[in-house]
C-alpha positions as CSV (number, residue, x, y, z in Angstrom):
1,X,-5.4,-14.5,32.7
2,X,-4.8,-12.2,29.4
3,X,-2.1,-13.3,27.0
4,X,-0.5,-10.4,27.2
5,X,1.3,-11.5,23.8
6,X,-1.8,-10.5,22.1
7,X,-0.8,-6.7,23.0
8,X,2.0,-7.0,21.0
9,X,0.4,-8.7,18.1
10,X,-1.9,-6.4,17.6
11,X,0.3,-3.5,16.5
12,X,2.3,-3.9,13.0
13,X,5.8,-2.7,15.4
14,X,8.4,-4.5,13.1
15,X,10.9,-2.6,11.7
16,X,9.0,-0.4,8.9
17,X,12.7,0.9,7.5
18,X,13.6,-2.7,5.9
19,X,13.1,-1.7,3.0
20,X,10.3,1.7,3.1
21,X,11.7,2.8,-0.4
22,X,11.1,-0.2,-1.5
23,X,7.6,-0.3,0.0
24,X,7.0,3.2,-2.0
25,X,7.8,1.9,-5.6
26,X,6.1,-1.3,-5.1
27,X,2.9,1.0,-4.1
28,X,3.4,3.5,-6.9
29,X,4.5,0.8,-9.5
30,X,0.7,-0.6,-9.0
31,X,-0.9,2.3,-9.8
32,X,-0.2,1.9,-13.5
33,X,2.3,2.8,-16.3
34,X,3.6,6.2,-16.3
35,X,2.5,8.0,-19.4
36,X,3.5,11.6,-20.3
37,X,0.5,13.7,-20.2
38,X,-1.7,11.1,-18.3
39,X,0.2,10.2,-15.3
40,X,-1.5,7.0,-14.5
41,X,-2.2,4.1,-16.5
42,X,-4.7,4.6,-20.0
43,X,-8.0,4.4,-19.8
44,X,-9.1,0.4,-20.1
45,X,-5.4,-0.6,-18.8
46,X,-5.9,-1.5,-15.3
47,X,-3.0,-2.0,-13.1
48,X,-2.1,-6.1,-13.1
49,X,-3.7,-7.4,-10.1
50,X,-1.6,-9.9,-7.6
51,X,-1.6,-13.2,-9.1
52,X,-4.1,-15.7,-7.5
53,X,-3.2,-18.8,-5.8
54,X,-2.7,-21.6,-7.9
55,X,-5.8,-23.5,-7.3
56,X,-7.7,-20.6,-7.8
57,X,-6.6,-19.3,-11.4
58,X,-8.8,-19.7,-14.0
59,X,-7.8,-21.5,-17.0
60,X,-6.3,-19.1,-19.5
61,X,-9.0,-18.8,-22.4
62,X,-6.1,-19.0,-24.9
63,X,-5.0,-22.4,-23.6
64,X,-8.5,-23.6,-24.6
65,X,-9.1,-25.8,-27.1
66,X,-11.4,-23.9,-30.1
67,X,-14.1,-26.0,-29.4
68,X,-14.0,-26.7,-26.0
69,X,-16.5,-24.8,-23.6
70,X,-15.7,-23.7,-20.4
71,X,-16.4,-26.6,-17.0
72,X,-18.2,-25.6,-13.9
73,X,-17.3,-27.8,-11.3
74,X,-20.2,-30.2,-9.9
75,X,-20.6,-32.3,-6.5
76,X,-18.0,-34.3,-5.4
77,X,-17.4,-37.3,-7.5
78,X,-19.7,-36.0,-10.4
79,X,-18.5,-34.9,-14.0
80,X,-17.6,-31.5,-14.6
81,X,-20.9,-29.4,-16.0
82,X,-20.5,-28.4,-19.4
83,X,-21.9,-24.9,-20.1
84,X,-21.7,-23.8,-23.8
85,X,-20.5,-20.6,-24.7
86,X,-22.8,-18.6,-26.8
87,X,-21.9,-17.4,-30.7
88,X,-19.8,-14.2,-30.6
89,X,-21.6,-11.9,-32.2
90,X,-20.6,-10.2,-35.5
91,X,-20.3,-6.5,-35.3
92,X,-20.2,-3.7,-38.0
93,X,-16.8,-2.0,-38.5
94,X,-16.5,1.0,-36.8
95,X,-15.2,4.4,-39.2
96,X,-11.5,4.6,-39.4
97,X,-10.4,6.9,-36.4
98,X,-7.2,8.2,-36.4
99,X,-3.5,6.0,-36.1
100,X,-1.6,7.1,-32.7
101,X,1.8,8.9,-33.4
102,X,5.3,6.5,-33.2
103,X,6.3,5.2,-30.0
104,X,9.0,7.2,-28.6
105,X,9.8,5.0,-26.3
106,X,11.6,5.3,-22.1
107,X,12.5,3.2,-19.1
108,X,12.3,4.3,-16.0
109,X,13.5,1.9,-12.9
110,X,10.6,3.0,-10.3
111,X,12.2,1.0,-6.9
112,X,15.6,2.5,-8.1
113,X,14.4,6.1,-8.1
114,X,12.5,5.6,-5.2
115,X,15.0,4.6,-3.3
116,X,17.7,6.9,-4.5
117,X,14.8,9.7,-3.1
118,X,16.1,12.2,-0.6
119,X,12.1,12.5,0.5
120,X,11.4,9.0,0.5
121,X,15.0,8.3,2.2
122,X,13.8,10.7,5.1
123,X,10.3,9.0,5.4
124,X,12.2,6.2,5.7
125,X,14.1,7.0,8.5
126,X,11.7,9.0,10.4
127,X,8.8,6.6,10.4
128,X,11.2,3.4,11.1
129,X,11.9,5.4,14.5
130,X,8.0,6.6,15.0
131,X,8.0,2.5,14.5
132,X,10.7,1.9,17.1
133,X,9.5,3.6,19.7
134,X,6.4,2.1,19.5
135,X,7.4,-1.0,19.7
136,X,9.5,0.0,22.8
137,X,6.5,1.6,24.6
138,X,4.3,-1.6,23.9
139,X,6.7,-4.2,25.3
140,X,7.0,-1.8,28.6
141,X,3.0,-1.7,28.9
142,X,2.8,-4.9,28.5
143,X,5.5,-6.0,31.0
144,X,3.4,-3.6,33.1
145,X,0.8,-5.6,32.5
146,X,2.2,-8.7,33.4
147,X,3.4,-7.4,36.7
148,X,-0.2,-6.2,37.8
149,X,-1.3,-10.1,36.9
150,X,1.5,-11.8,39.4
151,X,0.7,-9.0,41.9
152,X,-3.3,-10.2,41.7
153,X,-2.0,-13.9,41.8
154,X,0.2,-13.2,44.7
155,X,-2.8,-11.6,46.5
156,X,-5.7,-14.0,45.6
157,X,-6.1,-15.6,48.7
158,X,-6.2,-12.7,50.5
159,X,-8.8,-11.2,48.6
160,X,-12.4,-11.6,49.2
161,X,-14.4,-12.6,46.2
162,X,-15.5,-8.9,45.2
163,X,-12.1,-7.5,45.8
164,X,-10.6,-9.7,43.1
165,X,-13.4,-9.4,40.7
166,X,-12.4,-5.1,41.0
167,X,-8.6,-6.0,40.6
168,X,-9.7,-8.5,37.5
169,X,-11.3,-6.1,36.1
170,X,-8.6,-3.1,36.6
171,X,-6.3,-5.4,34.8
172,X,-8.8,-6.2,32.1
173,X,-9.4,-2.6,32.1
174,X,-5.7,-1.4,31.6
175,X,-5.5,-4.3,29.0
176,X,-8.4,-3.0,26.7
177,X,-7.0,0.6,26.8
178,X,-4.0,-0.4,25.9
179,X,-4.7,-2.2,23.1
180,X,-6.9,1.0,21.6
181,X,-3.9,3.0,22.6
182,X,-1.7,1.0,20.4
183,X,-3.6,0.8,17.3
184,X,-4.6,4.2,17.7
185,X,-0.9,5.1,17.8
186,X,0.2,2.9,15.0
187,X,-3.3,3.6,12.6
188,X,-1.1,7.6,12.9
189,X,2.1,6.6,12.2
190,X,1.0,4.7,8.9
191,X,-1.4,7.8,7.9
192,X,2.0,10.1,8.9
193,X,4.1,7.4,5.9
194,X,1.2,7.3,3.5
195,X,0.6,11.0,3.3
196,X,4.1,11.7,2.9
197,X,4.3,9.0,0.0
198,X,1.4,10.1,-2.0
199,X,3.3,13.5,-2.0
200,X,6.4,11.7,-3.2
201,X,4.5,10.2,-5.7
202,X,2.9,13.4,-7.4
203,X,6.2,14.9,-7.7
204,X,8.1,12.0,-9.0
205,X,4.7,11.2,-11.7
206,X,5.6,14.7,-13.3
207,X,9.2,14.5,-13.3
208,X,8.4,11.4,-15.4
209,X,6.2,13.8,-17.1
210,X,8.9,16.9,-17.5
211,X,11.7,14.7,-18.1
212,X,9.9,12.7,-21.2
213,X,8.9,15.3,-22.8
214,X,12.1,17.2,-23.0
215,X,13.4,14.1,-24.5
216,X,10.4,13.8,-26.7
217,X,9.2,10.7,-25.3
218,X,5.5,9.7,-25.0
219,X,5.5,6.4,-24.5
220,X,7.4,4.9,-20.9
221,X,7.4,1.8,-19.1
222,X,9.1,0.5,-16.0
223,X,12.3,-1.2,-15.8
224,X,11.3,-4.3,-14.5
225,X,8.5,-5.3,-17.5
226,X,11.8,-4.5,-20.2
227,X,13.5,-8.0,-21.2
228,X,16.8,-6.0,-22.5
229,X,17.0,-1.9,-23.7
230,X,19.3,-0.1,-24.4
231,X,20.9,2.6,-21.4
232,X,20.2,5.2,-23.9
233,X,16.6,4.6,-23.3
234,X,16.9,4.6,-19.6
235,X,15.8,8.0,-17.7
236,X,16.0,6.9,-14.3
237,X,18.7,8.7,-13.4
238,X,17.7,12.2,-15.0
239,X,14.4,11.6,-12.9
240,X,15.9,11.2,-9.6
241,X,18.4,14.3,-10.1
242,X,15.6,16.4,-11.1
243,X,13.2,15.1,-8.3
244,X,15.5,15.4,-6.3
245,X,16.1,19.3,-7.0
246,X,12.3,20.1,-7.2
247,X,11.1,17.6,-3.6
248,X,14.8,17.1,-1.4
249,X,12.6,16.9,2.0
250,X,9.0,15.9,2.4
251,X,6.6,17.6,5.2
252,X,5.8,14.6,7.7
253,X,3.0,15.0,10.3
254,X,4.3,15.3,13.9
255,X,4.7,12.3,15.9
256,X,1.4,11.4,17.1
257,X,-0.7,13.9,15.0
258,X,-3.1,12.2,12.2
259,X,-2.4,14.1,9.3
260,X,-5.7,12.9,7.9
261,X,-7.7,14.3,11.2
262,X,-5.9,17.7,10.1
263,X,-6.8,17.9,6.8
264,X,-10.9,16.9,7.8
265,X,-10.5,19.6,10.3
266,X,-9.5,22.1,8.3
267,X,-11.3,21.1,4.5
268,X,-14.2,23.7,4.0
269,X,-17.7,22.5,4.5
270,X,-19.6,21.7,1.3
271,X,-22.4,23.5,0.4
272,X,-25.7,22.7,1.3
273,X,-28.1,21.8,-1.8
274,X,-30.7,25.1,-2.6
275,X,-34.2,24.0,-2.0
């Protein structure tokens, strides 16, 4: 018999509007600091990846004695291996190159504006009920599905052998295209919410842009890496009015339509290489 729980399971059908907004500034707030004239983080400043478990971190070089090299595990039950670090080279000083300008510094609050987004307030809502409905449309296929098994348990013993192999395998059958249904159906809806995002995203990265620089700022970082600033410093709220104003809807993909299947469709063919 199919666990027709694995149906369900393999769809992501919880509700996506918890927190979607949320979802968005998390996503954008990994791509990097905001920087006025860049847009992403500086070259050689790579967004902070998750932290590992605890068992797997490394131990910080700076928490290392001078002296002490660095310890490779060995077998169980055996000393750690000690493998000594090589001399650090000495290097010749490089000309003197030119001192950056002051920091004129910002803060900007990325969940806040994010979720005080008209566009990402409306992806929001439209995806969460893409999300709903699919949820609802799996549980009924799946109940189906669960009626079709009783109904071949019911008739077993009336079946010859090769009738209930065919009436296995129609259930199996339904089973399998449901499943590629579903994911199909939910691998959309999450293209539909990521497309729309990214477009959120390149407006609200030059906002940040527009709005710094009117204030002669070139230097911002997000609100949640600021111990204590001063509201002067804060131009959250000027982002979100003027994102707002310039993106107050986004363009989401119909229901059911792959927005990246479009955009392949329609991209122009590139050239072919001259002999």
């Amino acid at each position: 018999m199919i666990r027709m729980s694995r149906l369900l399971r393999t769809l992501t059908v919880a509700g996506f509007g918890i927190s979607l907004a949320f979802g968005i500034g998390h996503h954008a707030g990994a791509q990097g600091y905001f920087v006025p004239g860049q847009g992403q983080a500086p070259a050689g400043q790579a967004p902070r990846p998750a932290a590992p478990p605890a068992a797997a971190r490394p131990v910080p070089r700076a928490n290392l004695p001078a002296a002490t090299a660095p310890q490779v595990a060995g077998a169980e039950g055996e000393a750690p291996i000690q493998v000594p670090m090589p001399p650090i080279p000495t290097l010749p000083v490089l000309p003197r190159g030119a001192s950056p300008p002051a920091a004129l510094v910002g803060v900007f609050g990325l969940p806040e504006a994010m979720r005080a987004s008209l566009a990402a307030q409306q992806v929001d809502k439209v995806i969460g009920e893409r999300r709903q409905k699919l949820g609802v449309d799996a549980a009924a296929e799946e109940q189906a599905i669960v009626e079709m098994q009783k109904a071949l348990a019911n008739d077993r013993a009336k079946l010859s052998p090769e009738q209930a192999r065919a009436r296995e395998k129609e259930v199996q059958d339904r089973f399998t295209a449901s499943q590629r249904l579903f994911r199909n159906r939910d691998r959309i809806i999450q293209e539909a919410a990521q497309v729309a995002i990214n477009a959120i995203q390149a407006n609200l990265i030059a906002v940040v842009r527009q709005v710094s620089e009117s204030h002669g700022i070139n230097f911002v970082m997000h609100r949640q890496s600021v111990a204590l600033n001063s509201p002067e410093f804060d131009i959250t709220e000027q982002v979100v009015t003027e994102l707002n104003k310039l993106m107050p809807t986004v363009e989401i993909a119909p229901d059911g339509v792959s927005p990246l299947a479009n955009a392949n469709a329609t991209a122009p063919a590139a050239p072919k290489p001259t002999k």
